[in-house]
N, CA, C and O atoms as a Tinker XYZ file with bonds, in Angstrom:
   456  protein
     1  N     10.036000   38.993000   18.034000    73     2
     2  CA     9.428000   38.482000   19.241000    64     1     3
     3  C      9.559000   36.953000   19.315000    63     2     4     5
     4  O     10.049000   36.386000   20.291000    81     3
     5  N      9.016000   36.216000   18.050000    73     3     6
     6  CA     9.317000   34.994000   18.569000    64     5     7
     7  C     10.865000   34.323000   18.287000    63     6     8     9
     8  O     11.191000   33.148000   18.115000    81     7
     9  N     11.753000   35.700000   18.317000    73     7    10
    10  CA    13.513000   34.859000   17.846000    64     9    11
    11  C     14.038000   35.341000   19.827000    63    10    12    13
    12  O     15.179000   35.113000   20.229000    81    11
    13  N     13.027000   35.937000   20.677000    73    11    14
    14  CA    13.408000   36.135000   21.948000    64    13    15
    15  C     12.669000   34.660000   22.770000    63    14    16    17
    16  O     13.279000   34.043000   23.643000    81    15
    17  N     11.329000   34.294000   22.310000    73    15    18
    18  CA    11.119000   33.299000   22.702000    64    17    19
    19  C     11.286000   31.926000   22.946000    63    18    20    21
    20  O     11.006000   31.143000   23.853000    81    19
    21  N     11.925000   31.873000   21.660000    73    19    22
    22  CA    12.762000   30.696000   21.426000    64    21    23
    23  C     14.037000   30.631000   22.146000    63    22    24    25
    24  O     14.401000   29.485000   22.408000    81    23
    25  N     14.979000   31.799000   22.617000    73    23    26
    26  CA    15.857000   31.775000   23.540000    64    25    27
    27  C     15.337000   30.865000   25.071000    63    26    28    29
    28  O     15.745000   29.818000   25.573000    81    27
    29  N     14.352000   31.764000   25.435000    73    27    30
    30  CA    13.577000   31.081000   26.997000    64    29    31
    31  C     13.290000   29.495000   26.574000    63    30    32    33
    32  O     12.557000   29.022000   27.442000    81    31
    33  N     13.523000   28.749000   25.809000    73    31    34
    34  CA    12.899000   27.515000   25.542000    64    33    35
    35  C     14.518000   26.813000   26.180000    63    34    36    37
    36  O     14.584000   25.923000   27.028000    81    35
    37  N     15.593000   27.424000   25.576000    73    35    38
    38  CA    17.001000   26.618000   25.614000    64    37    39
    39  C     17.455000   27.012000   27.123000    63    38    40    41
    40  O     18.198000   27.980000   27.284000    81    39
    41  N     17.001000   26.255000   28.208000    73    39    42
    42  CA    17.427000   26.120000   29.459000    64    41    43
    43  C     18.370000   25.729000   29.968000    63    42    44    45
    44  O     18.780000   26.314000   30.971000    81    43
    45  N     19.130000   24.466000   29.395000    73    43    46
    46  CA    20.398000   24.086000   29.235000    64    45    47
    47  C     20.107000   22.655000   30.293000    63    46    48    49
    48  O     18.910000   22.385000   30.190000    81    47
    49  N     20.701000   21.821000   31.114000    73    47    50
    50  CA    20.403000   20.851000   32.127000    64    49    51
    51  C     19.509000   20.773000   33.167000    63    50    52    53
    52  O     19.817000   21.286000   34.243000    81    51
    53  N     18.086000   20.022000   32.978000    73    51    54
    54  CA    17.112000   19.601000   33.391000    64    53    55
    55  C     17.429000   18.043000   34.133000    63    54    56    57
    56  O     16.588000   17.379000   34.739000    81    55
    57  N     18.788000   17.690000   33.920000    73    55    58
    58  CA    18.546000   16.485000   34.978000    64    57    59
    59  C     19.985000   16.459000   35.620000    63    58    60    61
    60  O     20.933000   17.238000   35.514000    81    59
    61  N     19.767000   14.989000   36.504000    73    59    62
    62  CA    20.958000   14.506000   36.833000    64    61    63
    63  C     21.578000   13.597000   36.220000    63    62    64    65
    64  O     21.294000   13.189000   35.094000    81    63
    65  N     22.702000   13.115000   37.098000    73    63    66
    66  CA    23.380000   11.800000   36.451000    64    65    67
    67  C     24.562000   10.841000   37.204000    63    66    68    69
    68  O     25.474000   11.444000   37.770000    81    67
    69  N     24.560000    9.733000   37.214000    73    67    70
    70  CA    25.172000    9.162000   38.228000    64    69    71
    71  C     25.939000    7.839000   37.123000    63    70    72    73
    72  O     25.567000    7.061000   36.244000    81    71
    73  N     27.430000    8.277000   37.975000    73    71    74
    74  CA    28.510000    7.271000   36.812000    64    73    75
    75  C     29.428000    6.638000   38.222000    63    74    76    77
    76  O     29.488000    7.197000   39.317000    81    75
    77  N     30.181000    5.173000   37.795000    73    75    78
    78  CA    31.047000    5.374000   38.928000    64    77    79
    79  C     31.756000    3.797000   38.331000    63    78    80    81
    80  O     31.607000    3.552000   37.134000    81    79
    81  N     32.443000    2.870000   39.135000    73    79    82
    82  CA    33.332000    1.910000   38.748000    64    81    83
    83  C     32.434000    0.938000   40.393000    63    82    84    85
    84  O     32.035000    1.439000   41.444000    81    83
    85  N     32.415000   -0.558000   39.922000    73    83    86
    86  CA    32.168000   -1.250000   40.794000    64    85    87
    87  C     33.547000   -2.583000   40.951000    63    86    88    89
    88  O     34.111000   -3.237000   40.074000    81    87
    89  N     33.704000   -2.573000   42.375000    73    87    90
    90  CA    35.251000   -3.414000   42.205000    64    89    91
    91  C     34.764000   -4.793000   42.571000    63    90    92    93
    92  O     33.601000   -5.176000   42.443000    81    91
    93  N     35.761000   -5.490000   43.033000    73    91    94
    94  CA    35.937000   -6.709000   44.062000    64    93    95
    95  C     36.378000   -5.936000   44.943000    63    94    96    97
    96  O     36.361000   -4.705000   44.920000    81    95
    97  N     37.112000   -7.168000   46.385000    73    95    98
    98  CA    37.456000   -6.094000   47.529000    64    97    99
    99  C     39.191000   -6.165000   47.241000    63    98   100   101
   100  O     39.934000   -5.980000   48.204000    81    99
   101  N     39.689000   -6.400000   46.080000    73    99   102
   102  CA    41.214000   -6.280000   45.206000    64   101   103
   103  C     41.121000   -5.124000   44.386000    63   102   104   105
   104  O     42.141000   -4.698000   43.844000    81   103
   105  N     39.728000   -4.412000   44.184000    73   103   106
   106  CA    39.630000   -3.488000   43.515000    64   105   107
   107  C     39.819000   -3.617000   42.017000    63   106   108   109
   108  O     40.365000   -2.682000   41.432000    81   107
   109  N     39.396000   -4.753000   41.295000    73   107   110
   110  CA    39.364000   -5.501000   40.117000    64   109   111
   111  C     38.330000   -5.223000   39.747000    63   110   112   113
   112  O     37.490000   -5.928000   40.308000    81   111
   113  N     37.634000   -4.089000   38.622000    73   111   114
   114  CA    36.521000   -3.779000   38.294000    64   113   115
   115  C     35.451000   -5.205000   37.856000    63   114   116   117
   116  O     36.003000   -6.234000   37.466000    81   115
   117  N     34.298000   -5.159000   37.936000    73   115   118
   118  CA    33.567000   -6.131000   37.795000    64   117   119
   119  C     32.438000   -6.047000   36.505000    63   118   120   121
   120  O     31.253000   -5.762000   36.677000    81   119
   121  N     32.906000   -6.280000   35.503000    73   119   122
   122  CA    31.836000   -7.143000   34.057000    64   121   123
   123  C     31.043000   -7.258000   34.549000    63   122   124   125
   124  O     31.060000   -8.074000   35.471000    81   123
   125  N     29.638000   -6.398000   34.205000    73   123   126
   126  CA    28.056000   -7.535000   34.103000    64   125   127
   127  C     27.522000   -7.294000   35.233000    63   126   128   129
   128  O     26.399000   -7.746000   35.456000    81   127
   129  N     28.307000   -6.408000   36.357000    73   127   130
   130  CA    27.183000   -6.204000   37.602000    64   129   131
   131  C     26.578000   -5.190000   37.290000    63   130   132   133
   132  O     26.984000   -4.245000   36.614000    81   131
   133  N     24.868000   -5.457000   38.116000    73   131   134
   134  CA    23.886000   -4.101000   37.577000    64   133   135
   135  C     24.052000   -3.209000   38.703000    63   134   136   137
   136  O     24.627000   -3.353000   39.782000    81   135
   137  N     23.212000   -1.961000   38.029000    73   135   138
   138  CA    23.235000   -0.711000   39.027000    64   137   139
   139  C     21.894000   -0.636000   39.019000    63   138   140   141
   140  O     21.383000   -0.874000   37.925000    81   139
   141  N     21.194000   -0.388000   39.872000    73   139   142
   142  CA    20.168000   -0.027000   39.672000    64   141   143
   143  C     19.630000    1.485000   41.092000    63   142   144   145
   144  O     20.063000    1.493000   42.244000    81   143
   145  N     18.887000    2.289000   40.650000    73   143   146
   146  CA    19.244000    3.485000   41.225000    64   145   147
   147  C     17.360000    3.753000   40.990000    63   146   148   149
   148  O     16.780000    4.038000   39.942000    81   147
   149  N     16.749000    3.524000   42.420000    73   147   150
   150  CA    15.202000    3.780000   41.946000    64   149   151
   151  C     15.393000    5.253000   43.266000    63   150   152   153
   152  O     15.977000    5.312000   44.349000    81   151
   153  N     14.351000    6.527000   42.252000    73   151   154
   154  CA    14.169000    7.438000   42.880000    64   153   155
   155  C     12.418000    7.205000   43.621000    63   154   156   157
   156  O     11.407000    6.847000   43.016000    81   155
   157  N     12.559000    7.547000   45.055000    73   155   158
   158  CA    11.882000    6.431000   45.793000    64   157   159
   159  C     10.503000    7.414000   46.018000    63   158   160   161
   160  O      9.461000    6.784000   46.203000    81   159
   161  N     10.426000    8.611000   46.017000    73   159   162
   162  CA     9.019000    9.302000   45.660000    64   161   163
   163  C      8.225000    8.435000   44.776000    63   162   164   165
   164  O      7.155000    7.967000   45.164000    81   163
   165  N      8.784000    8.159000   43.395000    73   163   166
   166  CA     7.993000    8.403000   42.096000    64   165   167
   167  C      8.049000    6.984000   41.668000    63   166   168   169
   168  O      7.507000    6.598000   40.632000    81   167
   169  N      8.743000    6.171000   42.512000    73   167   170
   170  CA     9.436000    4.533000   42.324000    64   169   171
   171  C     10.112000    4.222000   40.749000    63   170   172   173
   172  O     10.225000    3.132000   40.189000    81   171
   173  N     10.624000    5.965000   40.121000    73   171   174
   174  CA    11.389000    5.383000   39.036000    64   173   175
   175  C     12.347000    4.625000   38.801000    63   174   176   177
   176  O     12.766000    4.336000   39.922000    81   175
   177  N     12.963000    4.116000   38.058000    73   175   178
   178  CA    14.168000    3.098000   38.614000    64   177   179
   179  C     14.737000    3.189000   37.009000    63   178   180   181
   180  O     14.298000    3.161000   35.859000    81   179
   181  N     16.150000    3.330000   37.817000    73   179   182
   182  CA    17.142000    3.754000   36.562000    64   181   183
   183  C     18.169000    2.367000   36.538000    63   182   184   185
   184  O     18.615000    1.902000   37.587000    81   183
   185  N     18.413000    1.898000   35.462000    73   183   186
   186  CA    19.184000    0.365000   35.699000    64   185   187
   187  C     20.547000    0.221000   34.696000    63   186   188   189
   188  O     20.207000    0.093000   33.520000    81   187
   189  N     21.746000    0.216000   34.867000    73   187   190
   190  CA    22.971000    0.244000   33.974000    64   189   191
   191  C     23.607000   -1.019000   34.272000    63   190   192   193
   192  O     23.576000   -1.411000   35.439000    81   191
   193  N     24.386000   -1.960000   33.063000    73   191   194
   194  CA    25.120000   -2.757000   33.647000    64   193   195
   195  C     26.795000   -1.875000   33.707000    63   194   196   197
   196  O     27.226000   -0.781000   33.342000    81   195
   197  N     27.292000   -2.989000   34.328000    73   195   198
   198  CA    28.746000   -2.036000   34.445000    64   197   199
   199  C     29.513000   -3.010000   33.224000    63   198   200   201
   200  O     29.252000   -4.197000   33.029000    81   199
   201  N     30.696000   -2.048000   32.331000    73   199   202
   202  CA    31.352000   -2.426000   31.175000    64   201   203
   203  C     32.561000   -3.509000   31.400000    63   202   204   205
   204  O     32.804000   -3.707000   32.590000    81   203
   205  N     32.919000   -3.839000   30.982000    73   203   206
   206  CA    34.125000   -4.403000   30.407000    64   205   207
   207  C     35.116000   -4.020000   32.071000    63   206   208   209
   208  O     35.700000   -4.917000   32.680000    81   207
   209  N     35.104000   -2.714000   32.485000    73   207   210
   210  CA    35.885000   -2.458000   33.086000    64   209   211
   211  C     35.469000   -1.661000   34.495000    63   210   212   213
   212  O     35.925000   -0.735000   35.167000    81   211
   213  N     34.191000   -2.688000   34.544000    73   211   214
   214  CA    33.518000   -2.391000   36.040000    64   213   215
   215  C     33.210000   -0.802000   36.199000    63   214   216   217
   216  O     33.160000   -0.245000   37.296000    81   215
   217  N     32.999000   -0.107000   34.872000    73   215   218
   218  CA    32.209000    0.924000   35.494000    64   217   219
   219  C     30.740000    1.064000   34.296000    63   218   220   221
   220  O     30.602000    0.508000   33.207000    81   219
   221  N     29.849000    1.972000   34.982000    73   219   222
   222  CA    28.672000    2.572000   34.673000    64   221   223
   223  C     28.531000    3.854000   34.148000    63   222   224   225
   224  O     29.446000    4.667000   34.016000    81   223
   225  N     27.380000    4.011000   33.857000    73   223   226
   226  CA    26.715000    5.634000   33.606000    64   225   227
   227  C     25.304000    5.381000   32.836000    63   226   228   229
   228  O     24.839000    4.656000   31.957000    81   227
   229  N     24.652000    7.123000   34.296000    73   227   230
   230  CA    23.205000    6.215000   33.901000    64   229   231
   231  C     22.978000    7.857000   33.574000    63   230   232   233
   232  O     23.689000    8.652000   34.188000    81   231
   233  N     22.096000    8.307000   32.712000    73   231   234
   234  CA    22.037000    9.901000   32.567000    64   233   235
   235  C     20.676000   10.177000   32.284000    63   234   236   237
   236  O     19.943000    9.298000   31.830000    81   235
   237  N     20.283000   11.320000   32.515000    73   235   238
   238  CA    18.771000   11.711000   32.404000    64   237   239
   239  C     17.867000   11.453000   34.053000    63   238   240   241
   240  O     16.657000   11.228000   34.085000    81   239
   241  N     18.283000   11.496000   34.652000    73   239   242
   242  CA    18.202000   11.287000   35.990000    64   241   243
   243  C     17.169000   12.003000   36.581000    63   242   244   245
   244  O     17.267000   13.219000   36.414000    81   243
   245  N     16.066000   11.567000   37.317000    73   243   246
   246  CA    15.515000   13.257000   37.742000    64   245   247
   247  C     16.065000   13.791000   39.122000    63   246   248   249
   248  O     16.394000   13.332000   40.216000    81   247
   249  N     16.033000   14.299000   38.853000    73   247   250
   250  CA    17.048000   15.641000   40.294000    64   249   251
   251  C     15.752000   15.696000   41.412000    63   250   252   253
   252  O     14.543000   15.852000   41.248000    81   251
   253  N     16.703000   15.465000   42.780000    73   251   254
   254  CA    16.006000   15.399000   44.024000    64   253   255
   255  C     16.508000   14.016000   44.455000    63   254   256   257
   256  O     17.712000   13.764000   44.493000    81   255
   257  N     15.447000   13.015000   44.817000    73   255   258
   258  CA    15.506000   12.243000   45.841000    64   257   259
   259  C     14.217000   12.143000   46.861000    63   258   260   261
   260  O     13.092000   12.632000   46.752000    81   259
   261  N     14.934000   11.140000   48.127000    73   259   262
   262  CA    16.077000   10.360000   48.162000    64   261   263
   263  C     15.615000    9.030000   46.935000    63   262   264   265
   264  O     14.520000    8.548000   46.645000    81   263
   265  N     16.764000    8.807000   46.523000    73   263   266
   266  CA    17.107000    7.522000   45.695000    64   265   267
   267  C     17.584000    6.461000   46.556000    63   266   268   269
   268  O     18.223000    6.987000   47.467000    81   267
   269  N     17.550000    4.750000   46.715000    73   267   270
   270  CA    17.956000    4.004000   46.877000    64   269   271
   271  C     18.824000    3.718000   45.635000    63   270   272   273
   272  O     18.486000    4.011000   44.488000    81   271
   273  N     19.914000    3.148000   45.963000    73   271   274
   274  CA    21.111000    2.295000   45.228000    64   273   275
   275  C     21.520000    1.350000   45.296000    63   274   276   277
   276  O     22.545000    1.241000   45.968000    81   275
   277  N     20.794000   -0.176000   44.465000    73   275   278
   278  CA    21.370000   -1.015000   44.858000    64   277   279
   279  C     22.824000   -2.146000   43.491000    63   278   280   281
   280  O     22.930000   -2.325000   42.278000    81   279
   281  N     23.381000   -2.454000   44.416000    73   279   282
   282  CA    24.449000   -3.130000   43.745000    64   281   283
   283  C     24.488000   -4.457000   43.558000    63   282   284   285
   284  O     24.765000   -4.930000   44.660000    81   283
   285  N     24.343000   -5.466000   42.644000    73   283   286
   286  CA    24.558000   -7.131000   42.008000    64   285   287
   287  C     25.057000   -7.492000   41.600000    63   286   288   289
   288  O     25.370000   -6.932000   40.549000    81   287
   289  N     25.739000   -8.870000   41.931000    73   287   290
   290  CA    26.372000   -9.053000   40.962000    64   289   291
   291  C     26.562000  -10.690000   41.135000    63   290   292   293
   292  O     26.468000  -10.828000   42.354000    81   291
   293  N     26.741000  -11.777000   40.664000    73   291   294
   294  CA    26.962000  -12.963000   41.154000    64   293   295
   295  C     27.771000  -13.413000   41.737000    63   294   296   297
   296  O     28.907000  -13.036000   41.451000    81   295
   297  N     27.613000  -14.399000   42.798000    73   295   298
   298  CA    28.473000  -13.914000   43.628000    64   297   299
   299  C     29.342000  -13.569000   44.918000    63   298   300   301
   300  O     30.112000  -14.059000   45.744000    81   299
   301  N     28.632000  -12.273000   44.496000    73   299   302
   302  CA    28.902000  -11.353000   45.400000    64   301   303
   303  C     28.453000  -10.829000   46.513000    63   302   304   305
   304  O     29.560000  -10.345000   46.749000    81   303
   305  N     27.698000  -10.417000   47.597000    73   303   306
   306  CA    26.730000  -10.353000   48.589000    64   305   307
   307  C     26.262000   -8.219000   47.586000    63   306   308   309
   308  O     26.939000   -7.288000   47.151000    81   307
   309  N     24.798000   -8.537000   47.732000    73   307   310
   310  CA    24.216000   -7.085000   47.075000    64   309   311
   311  C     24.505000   -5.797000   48.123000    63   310   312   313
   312  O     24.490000   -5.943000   49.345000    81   311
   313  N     24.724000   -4.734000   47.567000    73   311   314
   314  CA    24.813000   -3.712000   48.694000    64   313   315
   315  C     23.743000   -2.262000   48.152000    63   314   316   317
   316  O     23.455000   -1.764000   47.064000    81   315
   317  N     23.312000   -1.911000   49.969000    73   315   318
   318  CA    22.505000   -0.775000   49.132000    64   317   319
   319  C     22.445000    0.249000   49.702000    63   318   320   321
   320  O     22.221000    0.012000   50.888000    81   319
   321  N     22.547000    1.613000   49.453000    73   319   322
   322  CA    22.809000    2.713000   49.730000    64   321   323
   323  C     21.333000    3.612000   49.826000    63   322   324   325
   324  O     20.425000    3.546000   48.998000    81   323
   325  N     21.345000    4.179000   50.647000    73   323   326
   326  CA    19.886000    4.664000   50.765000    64   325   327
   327  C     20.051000    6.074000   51.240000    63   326   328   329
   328  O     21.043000    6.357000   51.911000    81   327
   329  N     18.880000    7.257000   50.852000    73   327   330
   330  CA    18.984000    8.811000   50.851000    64   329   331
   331  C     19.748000    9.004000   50.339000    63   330   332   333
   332  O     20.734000    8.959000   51.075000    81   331
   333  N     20.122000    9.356000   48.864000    73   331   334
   334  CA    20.890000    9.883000   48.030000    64   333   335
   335  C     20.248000   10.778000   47.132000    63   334   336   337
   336  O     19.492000   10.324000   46.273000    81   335
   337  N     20.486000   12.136000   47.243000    73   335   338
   338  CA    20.145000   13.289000   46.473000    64   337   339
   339  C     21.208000   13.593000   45.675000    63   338   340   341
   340  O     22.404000   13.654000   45.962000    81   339
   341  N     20.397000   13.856000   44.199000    73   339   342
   342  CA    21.097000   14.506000   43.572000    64   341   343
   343  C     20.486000   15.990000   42.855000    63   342   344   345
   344  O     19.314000   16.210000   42.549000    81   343
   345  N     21.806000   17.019000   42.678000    73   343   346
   346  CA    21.536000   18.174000   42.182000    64   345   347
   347  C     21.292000   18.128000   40.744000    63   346   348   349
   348  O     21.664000   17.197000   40.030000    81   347
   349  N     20.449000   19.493000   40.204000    73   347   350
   350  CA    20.394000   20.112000   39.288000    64   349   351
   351  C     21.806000   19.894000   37.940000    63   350   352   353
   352  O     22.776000   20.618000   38.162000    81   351
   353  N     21.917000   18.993000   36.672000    73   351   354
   354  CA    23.257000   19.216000   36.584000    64   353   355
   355  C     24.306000   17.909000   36.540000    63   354   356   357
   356  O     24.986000   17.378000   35.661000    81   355
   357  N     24.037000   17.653000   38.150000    73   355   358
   358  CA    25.178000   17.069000   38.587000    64   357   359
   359  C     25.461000   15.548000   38.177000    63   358   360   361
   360  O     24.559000   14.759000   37.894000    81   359
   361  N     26.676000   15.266000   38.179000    73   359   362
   362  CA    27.180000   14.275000   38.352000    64   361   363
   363  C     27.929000   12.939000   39.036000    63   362   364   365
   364  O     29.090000   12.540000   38.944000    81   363
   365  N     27.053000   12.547000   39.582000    73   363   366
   366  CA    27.504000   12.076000   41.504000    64   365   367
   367  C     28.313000   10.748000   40.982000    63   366   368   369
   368  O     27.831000    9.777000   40.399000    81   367
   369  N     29.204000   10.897000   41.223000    73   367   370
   370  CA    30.451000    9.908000   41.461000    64   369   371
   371  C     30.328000    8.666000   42.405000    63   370   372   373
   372  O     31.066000    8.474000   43.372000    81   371
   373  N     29.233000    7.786000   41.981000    73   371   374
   374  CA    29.094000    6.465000   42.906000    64   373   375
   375  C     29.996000    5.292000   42.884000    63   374   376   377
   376  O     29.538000    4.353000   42.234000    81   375
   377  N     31.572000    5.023000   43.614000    73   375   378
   378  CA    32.174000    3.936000   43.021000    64   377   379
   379  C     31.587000    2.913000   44.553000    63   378   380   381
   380  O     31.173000    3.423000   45.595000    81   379
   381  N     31.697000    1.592000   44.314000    73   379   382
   382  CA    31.160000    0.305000   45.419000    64   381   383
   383  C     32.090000   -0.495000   45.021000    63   382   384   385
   384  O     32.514000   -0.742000   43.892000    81   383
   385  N     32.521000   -1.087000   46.589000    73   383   386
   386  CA    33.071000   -1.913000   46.169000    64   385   387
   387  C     32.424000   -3.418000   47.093000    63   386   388   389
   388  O     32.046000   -3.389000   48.264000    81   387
   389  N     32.439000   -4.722000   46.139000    73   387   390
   390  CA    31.506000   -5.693000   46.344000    64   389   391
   391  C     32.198000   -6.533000   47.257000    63   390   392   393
   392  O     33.324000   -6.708000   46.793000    81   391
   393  N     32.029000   -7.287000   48.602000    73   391   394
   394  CA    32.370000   -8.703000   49.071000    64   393   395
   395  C     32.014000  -10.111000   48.337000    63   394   396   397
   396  O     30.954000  -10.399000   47.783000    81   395
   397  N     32.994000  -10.783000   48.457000    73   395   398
   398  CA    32.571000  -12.557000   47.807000    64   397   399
   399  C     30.876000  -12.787000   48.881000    63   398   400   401
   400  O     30.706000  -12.768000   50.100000    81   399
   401  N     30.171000  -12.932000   48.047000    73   399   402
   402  CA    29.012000  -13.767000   48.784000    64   401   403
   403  C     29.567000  -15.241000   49.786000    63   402   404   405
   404  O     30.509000  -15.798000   49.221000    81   403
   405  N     29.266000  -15.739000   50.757000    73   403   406
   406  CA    29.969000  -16.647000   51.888000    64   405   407
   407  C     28.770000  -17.881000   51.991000    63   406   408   409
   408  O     27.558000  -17.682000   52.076000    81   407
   409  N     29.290000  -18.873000   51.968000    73   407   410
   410  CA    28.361000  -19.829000   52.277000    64   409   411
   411  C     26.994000  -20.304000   53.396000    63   410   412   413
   412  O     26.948000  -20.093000   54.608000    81   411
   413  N     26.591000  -20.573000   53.062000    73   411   414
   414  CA    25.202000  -20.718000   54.539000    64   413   415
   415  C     26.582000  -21.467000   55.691000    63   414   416   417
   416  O     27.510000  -22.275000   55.641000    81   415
   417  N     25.753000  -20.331000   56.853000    73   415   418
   418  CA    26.599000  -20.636000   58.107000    64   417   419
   419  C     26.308000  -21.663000   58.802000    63   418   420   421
   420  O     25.104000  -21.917000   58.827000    81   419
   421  N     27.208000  -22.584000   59.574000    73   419   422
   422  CA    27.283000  -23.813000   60.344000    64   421   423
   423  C     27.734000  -24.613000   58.917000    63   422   424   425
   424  O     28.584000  -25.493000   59.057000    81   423
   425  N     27.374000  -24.436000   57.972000    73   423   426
   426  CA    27.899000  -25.610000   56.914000    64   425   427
   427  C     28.563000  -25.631000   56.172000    63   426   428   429
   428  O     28.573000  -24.790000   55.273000    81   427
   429  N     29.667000  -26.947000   56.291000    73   427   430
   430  CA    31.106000  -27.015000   55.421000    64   429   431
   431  C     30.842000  -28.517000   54.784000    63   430   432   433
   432  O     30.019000  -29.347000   55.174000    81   431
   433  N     31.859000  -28.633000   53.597000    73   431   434
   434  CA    31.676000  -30.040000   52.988000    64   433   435
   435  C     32.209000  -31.294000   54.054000    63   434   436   437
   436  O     32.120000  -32.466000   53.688000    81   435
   437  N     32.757000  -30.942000   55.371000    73   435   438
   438  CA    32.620000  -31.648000   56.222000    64   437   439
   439  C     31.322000  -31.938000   57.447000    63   438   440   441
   440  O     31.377000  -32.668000   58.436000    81   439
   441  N     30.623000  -31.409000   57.146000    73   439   442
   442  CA    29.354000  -31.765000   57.409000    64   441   443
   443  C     28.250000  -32.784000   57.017000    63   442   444   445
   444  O     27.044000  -32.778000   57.262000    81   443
   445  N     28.773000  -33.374000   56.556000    73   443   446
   446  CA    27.527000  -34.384000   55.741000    64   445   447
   447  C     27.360000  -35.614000   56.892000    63   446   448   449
   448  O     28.362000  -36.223000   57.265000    81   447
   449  N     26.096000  -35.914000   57.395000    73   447   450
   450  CA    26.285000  -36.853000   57.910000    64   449   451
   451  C     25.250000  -37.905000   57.013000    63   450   452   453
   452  O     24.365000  -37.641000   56.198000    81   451
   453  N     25.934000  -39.629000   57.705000    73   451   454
   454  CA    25.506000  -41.242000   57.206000    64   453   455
   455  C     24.084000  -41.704000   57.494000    63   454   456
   456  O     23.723000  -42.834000   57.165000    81   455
């Protein structure tokens, strides 16, 4: 009896998981930008930097949603993705790709006035 019970214990995948590559807009993976992925019921927040070769992976995830997704990096202008469910299991394939952050508008180094 208890060598049947111990079967019902081994359920197999209880979460999610979210992996993906973050570029430039050359598609040049990006060192050192964070991921951060808060599931917005429970305000958990899941946070990865990206490797060597601009990608991530964040695992143990809890399944459902919606999640916000946001993207950083220096820079770069942040981007964020919002209502994102994930399944039972799964593995959601998030790649982003980042714009150069742009200077405050109306002003150039020809602007300075005497």
């Amino acid at each position: 009896m208890l060598f049947t019970a111990r079967l019902g214990w081994s359920q197999g995948s209880t979460t999610a998981a979210m992996n993906g590559t973050i570029t430039d807009k050359d598609g040049a993976g990006l060192p050192g930008a964070t991921v951060i992925a808060v599931h917005t019921p429970t305000n958990t927040q899941y946070v990865a930097p990206t490797n060597s070769d601009g990608r991530f992976n964040i695992q143990g995830m809890r399944v459902g949603g919606p999640y916000t997704v946001r993207v950083t990096f220096v820079g770069f202008k942040d981007v964020t993705r919002n209502d994102i469910n994930l399944t039972l299991g799964q593995s959601l394939r998030f790649d982003q790709k980042l714009s150069d952050a742009t200077t405050e508008p109306g002003r150039s180094s020809g602007d300075a006035t005497a």
